[in-house]
N, C-alpha and C positions, 0 to 999 in steps of 0.2 A: 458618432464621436470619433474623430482621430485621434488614435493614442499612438502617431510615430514619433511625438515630443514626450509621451511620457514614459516612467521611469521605475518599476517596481521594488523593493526590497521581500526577498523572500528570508524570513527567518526559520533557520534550520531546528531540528528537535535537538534539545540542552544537548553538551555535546559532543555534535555531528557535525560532521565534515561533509564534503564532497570525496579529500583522499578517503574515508573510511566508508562513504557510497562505492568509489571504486575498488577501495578493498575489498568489498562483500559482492563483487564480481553486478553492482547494481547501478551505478552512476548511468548507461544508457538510458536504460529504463528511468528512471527518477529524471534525468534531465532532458526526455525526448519531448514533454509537454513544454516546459521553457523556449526550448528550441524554434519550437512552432507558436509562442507565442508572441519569439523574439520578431518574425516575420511580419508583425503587426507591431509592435511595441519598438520606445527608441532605446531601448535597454532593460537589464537588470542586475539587483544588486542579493548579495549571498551573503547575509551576517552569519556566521560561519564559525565554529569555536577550534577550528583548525591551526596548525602552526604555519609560516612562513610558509612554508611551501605551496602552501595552496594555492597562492599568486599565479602558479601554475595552471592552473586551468583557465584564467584569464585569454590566455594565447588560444587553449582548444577552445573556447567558445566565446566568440566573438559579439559583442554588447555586455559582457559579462563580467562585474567588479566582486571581488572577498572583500567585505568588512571585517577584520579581524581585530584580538587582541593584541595592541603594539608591545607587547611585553615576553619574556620570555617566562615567568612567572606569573602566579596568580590566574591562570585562564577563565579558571572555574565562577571569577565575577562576570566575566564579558556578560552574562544576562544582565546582570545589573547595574553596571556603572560603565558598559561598553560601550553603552550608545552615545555618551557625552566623548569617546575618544572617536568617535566615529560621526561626528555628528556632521560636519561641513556635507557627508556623502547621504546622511537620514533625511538633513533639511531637503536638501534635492531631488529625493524620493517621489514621486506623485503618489502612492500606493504603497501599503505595507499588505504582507499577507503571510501567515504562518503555516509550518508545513504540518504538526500535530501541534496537539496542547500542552503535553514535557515541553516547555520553552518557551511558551505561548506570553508569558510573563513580560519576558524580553520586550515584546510588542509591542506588547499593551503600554509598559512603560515609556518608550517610544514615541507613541500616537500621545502621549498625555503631555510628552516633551516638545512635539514640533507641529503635534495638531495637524496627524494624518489621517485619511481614513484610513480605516483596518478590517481585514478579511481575515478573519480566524477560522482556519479551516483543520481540520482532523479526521484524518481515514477510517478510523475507530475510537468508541467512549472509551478515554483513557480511566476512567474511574468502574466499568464495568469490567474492563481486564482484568484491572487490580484488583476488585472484588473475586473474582474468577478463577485468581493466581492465589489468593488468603490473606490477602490485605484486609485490614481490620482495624478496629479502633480509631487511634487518633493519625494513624499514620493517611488512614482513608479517611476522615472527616476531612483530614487539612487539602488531599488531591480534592473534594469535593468543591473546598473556597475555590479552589484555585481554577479549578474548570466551570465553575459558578461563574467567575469573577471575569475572565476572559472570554464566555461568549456573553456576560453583559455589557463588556467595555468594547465589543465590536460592534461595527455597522453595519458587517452583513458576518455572517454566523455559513460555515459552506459543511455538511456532510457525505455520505456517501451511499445511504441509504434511506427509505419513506422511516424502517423503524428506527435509526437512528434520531430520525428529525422528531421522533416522537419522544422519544429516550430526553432527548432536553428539552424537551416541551416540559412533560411528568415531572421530573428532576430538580431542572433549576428556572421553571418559568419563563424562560423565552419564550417569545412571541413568536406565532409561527411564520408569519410575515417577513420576519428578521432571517430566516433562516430559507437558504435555498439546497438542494440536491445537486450533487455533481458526483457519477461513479468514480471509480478509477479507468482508466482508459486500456485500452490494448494499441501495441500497432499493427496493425491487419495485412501490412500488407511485409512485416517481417513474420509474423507469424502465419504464413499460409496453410491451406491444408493440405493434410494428407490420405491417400490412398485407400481404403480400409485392406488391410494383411489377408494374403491367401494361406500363408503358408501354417505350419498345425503346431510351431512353436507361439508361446506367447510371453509376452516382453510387459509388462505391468512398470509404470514409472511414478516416483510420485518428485516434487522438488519445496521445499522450505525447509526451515529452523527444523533440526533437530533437538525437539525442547517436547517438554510434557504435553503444553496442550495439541501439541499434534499426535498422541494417541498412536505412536509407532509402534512398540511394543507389541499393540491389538493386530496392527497390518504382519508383522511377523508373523506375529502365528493365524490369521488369514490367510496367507498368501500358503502355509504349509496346511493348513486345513483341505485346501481345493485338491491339490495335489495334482494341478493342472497347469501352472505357470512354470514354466521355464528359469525367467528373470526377473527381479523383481531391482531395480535401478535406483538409487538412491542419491538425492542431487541436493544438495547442502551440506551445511556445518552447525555446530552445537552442541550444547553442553553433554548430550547423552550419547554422542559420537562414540568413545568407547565403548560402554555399557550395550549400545545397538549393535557392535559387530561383534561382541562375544555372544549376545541371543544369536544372533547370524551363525554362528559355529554350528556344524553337526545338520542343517538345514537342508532338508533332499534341493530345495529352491537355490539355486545363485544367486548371491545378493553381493552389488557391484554397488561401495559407497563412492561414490565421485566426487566427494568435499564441492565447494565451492564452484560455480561455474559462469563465468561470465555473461551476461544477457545476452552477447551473440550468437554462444553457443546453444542457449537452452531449444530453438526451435528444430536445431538437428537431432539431439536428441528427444524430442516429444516424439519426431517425426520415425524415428526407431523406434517408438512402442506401438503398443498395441490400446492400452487399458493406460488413463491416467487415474490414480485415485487419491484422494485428500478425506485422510480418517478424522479431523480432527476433534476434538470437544467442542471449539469454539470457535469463531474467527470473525475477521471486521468484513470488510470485502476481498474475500482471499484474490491478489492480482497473479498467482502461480493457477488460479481456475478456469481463470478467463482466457490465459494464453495458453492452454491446453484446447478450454472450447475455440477458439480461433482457430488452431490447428485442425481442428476438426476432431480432435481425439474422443474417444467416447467415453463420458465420466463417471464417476461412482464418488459421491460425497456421503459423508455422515449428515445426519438431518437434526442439523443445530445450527444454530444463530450466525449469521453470514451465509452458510453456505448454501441453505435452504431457500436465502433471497433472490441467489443468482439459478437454481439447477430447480423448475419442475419436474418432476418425478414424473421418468416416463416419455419426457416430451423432451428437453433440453438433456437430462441426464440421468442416472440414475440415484436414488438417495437409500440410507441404510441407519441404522443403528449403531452404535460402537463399540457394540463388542464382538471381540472376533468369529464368532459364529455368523453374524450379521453382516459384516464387510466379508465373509468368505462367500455368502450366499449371495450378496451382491455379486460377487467378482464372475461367479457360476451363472449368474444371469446373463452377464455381458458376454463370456467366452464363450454359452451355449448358445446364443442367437445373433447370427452377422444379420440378418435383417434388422435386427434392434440397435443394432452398434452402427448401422449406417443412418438409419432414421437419426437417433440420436444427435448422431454427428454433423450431419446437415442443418438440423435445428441449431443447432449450440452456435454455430458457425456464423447463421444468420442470427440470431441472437444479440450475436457477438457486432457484428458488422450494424445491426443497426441502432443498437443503444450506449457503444461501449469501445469504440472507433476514436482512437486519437483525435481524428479529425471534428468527430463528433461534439469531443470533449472539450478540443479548443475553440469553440462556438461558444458553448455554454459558458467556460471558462472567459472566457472577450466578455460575455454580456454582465458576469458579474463585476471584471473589472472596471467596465465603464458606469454599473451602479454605482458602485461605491466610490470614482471617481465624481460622479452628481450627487453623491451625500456630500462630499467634501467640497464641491465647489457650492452648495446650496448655506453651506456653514454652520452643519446640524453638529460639528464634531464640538461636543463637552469641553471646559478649560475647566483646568485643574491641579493638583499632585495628586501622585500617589501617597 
């Protein structure tokens, strides 16, 4: 199928911007698959809860239209009543597809408006988070409708992992049929590898959210348990931001918080450590793991849900438990054996490069679009209201 006549609409998580992807030092990263979509496709479009300005990146990326709110008040409906100000650009749309399920709403009400097909796609079960974080009651039954209800009202359903695909199988009775796999991607060849360190200092890095379920706390007092690391580098922002550099106080370890850093920088800095680790509780398909393993870094995860999808123990990476006794005894495994850290690291790499490659992903990504473009011209898509 040629898709240089057609036309996508990607809807952003309730919201989200593009300016607030590049606030968080992420817009590359987020918009390198579009990019390369663009290469095949005759455009795209960004329903977007951003203000005027946004028009701005119109110029930086070229095939690239903001559906925004015309108002300068009220943003907070654009999910709901946005698409009728926006609709000349939705009818024109060939394909709708969402970036999580916070927003997913939007879509859905969309496709039911101009009778598109729809690719609901989500990184991570937004209802398993929230369960995770202590959501409860009716605040979680009603996230349940709502992530019920949008991967019933899609034509193809996209996740990121085999147990996810199982997760809404269990759950909310999708069909496995309805639902395909796509990771998240790396770009391999900005994330190249590196060298393994001769030298007898050791530089440990880790980079996301500093928020709870990343279990930072435990890597502090890891990192001071070995009594073997030098640096321990710290690459994001977040709510625990103060609270983590007061534990950092009195620390024999340096601990360097770097706030925010934009995706071009993060491979220079992976490329200065030694040790990447990711202590967290939990996570979807953490995309700070993979571009670590691309780099070659040799890893150390906590061995829980995500992160155990991507890193066999041993083979690709190393896995641990989380509490700090257990990520310290990790750590001591990597830093006592450079044969392990190079095996490792070779693995990961190739790992990386053959299932989890930009390139890779926009394959996979092209074949769902052109499904769901032959549901819709097959004229399987439901009429209706919401």
């Amino acid at each position: 199928m040629n898709l240089s006549d057609k036309t996508m609409t990607l809807f952003l998580t309730y919201g989200g911007s593009l300016e607030s992807w590049e606030d968080a030092g992420l817009i590359d990263r987020e918009m390198a698959i579009y990019r390369k979509l663009l290469d095949y496709m005759g455009g795209l479009q960004v329903y977007s809860y951003g203000a005027e300005n946004e028009k701005r990146y119109e110029n930086i990326y070229p095939d690239t239209k903001t559906l925004l709110w015309p108002f300068s008040k009220g943003r907070r409906f654009h999910d709901r009543i946005g698409q009728w100000y926006n609709r000349h650009a939705l009818t024109s749309a060939s394909v709708y597809k969402t970036n999580q399920i916070f927003g997913a709403m939007a879509a859905v009400q969309a496709k039911r408006m101009f009778r598109k097909p729809l690719i609901v796609r989500c990184g991570y079960i937004w209802t398993v988070n929230s369960e995770k974080e202590g959501d409860r009651g009716y605040s979680l039954a009603k996230k349940k409708r709502i992530e019920r209800r949008c991967f019933m009202e899609a034509d193809i359903c996209v996740v990121t992992t085999r147990r996810d695909k199982q997760e809404i199988v269990n759950t909310h009775g999708i069909a496995e049929n309805k639902i395909r796999i796509i990771p998240n991607y790396v770009d391999t060849e900005m994330y190249t590898p590196v060298k393994d360190s001769k030298e007898d200092s050791v530089t440990v890095i880790f980079v996301g959210r500093l928020s709870e379920e990343k279990n930072l706390f435990n890597l502090l007092a890891a990192v001071e348990k070995t009594g073997r690391v030098d640096k321990l580098i710290m690459v994001g922002d977040g709510d625990l931001m103060a609270q983590l550099k007061t534990a950092a106080k009195g620390m024999q370890t340096k601990v360097d918080f770097l706030g925010r850093k934009p995706t071009r920088e993060i491979p220079g800095l992976l490329r200065q450590s030694d040790i990447f680790v990711l202590p967290s509780l939990y996570e979807g398909l953490p995309k700070a793991l993979l571009e670590a393993m691309s780099v070659g870094l040799p890893c150390l995860g906590t061995d829980v849900r995500g992160i155990r999808d991507v890193i066999k123990h041993g083979e690709t990476g190393w896995l641990c438990a989380t509490d700090p006794e257990a990520i310290a005894s990790g750590l001591m495994a990597l830093i006592d054996d450079r044969d392990l850290r190079l095996r490792l690291s070779e693995n990961a790499r190739r790992l990386v490069e053959e299932n989890y490659s930009l390139d890779k992903v926009t394959m996979l990504e092209l074949d769902v679009i052109k499904e769901a473009l032959e549901i819709g011209d097959a004229g399987h898509i439901p009429d209706g209201k919401l």
